[in-house]
C-alpha positions in Angstrom: 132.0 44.8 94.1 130.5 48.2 95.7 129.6 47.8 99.6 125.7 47.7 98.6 126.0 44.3 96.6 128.4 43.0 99.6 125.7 44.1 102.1 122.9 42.1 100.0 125.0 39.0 99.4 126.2 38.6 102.9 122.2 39.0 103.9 121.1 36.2 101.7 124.1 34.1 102.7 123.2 34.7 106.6 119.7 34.2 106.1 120.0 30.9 104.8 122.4 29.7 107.8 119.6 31.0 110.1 117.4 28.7 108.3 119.8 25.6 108.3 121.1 26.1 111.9 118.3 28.2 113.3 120.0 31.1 114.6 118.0 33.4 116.8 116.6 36.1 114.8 118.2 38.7 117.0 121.8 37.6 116.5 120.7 37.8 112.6 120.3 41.9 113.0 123.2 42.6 115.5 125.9 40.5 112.6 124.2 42.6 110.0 124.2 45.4 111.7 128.0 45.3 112.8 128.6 44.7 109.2 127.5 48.2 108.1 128.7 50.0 110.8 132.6 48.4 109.9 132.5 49.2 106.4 131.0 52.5 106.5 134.1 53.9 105.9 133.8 52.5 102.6 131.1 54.9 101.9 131.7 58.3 100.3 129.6 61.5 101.5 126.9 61.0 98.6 126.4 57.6 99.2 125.3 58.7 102.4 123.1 61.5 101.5 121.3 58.8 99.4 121.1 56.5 102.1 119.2 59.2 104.5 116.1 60.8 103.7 116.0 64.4 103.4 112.8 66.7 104.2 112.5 69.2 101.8 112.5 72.8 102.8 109.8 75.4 102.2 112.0 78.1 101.8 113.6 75.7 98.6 113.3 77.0 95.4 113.6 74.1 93.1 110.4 72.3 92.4 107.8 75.2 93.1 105.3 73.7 90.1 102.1 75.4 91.1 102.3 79.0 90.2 99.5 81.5 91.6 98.3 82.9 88.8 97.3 86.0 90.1 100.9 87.0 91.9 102.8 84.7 90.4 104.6 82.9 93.3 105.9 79.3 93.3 104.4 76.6 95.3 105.3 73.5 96.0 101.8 71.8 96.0 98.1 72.3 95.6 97.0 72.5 99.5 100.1 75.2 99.9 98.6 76.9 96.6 94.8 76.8 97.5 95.9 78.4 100.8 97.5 81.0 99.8 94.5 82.1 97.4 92.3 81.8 99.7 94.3 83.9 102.6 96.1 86.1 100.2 93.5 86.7 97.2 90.0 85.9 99.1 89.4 83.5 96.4 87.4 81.2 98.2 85.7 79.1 95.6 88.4 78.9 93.7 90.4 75.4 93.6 93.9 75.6 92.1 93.4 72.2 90.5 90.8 73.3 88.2 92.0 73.9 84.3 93.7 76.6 83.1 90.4 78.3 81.3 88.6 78.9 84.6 92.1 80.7 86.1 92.4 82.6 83.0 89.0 83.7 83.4 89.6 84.8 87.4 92.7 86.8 86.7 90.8 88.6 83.5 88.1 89.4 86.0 90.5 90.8 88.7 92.6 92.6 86.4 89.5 94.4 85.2 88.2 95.3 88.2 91.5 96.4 89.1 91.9 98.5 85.5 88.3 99.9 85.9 87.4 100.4 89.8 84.0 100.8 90.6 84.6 103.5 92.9 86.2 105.9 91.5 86.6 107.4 87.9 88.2 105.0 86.3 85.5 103.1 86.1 83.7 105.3 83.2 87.4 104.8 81.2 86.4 101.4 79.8 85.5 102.3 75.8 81.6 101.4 75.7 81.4 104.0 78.7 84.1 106.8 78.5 83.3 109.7 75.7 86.1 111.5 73.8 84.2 115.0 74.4 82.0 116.3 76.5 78.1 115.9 76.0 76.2 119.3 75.1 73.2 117.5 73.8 71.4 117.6 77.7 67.4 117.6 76.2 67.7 114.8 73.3 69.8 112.0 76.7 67.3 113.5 78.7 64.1 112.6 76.8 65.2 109.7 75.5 66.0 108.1 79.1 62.6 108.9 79.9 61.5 107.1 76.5 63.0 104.1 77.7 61.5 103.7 81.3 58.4 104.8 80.4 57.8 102.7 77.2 54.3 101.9 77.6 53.7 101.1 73.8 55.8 97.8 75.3 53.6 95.9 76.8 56.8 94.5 79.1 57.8 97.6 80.6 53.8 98.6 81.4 53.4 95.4 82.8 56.6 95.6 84.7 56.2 99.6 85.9 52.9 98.8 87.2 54.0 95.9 89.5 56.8 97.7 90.9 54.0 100.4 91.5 55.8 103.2 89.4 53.8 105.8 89.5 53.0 106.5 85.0 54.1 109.5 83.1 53.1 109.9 79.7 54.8 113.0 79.4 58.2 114.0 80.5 56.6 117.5 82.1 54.9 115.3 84.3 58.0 114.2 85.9 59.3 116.2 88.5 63.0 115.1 88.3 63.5 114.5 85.0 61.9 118.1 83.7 63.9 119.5 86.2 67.4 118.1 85.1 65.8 119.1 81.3 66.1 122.9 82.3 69.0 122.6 84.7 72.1 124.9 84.3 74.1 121.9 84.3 77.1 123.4 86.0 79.5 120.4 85.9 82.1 122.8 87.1 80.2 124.0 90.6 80.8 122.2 93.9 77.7 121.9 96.2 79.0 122.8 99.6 75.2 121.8 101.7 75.8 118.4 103.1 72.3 118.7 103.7 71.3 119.0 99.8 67.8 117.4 98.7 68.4 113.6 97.2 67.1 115.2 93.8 69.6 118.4 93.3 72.5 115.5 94.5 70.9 113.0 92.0 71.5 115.8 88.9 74.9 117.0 90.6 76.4 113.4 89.6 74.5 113.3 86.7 76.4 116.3 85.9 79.4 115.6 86.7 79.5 112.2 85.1 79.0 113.9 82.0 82.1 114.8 81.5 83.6 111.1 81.8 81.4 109.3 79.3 79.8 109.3 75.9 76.4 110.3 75.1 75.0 106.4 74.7 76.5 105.6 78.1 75.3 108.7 79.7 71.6 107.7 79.0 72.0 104.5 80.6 73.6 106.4 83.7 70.0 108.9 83.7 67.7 105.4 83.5 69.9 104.0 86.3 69.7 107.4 88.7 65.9 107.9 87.9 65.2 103.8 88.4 67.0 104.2 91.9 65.1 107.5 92.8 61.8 105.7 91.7 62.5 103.1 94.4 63.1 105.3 97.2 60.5 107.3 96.8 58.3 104.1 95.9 59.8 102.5 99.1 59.0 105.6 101.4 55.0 105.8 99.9 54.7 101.7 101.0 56.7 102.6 104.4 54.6 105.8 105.6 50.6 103.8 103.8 51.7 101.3 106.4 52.0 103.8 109.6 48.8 106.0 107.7 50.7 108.8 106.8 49.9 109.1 103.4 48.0 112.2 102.9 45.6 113.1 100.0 47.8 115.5 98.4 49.7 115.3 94.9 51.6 112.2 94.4 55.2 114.8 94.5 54.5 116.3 98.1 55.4 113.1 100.1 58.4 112.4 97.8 61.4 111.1 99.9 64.2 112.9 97.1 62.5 116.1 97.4 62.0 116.6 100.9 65.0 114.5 102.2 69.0 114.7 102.4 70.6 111.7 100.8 72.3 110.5 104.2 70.4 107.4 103.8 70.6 106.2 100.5 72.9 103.7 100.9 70.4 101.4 103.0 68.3 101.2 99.7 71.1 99.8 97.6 71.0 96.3 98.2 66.3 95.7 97.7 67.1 97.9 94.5 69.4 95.7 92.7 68.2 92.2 94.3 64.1 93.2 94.1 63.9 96.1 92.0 65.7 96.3 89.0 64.9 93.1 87.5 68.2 92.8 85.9 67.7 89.0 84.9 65.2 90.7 82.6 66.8 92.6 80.9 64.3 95.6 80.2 66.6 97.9 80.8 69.7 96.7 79.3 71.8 96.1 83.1 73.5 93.4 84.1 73.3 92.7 87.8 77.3 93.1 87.6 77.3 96.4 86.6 74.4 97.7 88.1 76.3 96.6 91.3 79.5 98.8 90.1 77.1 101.4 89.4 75.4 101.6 92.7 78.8 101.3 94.1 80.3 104.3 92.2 77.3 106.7 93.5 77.4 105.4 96.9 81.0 106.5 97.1 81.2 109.9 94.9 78.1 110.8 97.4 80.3 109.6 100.7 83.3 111.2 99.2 81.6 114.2 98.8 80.4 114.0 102.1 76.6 113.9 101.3 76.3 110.7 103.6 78.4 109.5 106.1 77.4 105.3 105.3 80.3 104.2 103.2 79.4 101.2 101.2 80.8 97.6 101.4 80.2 94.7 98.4 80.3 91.4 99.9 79.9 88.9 97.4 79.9 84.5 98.2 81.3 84.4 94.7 83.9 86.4 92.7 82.5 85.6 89.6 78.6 84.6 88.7 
């Protein structure tokens, strides 16, 4: 007979004499007491390891079930895990105890923004964008980016234009921009060295040099996107200077903030272009509001990198994934 079963049997033997002679209760605990105390020697170092409860230490390896799936370490439970995504990953919405689909879809996400970073070149290396040679065809991309925002055989895009207060072109020689990047040299190679370069001849310079990165289809998406944004500002500096009656009576070009205007302050137009703008929910033009966003974000930095502005762009986003 082990000392546990002695312990037990000499308990239910004592307790039933306390009944029978009432014992004080007290006298009950020291007796059992004593009784465990004088045969501890009995017990081995195990037994006593069982007997005592033992916190379990972070720094233990064994048990470390909840696995961020994003780096990969070991946690011992969900609160440790949802803090150390939230601390160490900025995943904020995210809750570990959600199924497995949701965290596959997370760590897809952030290894693709990782694989194609919006502000740099890699970016133009994912294969709907990038191009295997380099684009020579300048006129047809040219023209048929400008058949595309100025569609008015769709009713959509006329209807759409007009409430944005576009200004129409039926013709792509009526567009100052556009006729200008048709007959530019389109010298992908040349570095502009004037920080203080006119919006427009920056606009084409990335146009340009984009060209080298990405395939003829993608490249006239990247000339709607670069006109649509130099629409707004210019669009947004008519509205401001009508309100303070600056608006003269002169040709709708002359009062055009890309022409007259370094592009120092472009990056305070990013945010009403993409949220009021571009109607990406829409879909008129094909963008997603995701990578219109990596697209704004990739000209805002070639043009700080460049030094054209010195406002460096920052996404802040409530959630990682819409």
């Amino acid at each position: 007979m082990n000392i546990n079963n002695k312990i037990l049997i000499d308990q239910k033997q004592y307790y039933q004499n306390i009944l029978q002679k009432n014992i004080p209760f007290t006298s009950y605990i020291n007796n059992i007491s004593n009784n465990i105390i004088n045969n501890s020697n009995i017990l081995n170092n195990d037994s006593e390891n069982l007997l005592l409860p033992k916190r379990r230490s972070k720094y233990d390896p064994k048990g470390r079930n909840f696995i961020c799936k994003i780096c990969f370490k070991g946690y011992l439970s969900y609160p440790a895990l949802y803090t150390h995504c939230k601390l160490k990953h900025n995943l904020k919405n995210i809750n570990p105890r959600k199924k497995e689909t949701s965290k596959k879809k997370i760590v897809d996400f952030l290894k693709e923004k990782l694989k194609y970073n919006p502000i740099d070149l890699t970016f133009f290396l994912k294969e709907e964008r990038t191009g295997i040679t380099e684009i020579y065809d300048f006129p047809n991309c040219i023209n048929e980016a400008f058949n595309i925002i100025y569609d008015y055989n769709n009713k959509e895009i006329k209807e759409r234009n007009s409430k944005k207060k576009m200004n129409e072109y039926h013709k792509i020689y009526e567009h100052a921009f556009l006729v200008q990047f048709l007959f530019n040299k389109h010298q992908r190679n040349l570095k502009i060295e004037n920080e203080n370069e006119i919006c427009d001849n920056i606009f084409m310079d990335y146009l340009n040099k984009m060209s080298l990165h990405v395939n003829p289809n993608y490249f006239i998406k990247l000339i709607v996107f670069i006109t649509l944004f130099r629409e707004f500002i210019n669009i947004s500096h008519r509205i401001y200077l009508n309100n303070k009656n600056e608006l003269l009576n002169s040709s709708r070009y002359d009062n055009e903030y890309t022409t007259n205007n370094c592009a120092e302050e472009i990056p305070i137009f990013c945010n009403d272009f993409i949220n009021h703008f571009l109607d990406c929910e829409i879909g008129l033009f094909n963008f997603e509001k995701k990578e219109a966003i990596d697209l704004t974000q990739n000209f805002c930095n070639w043009i700080y990198d460049n030094d054209f502005t010195s406002l460096k762009l920052s996404i802040i986003s409530k959630n990682i994934i819409d």
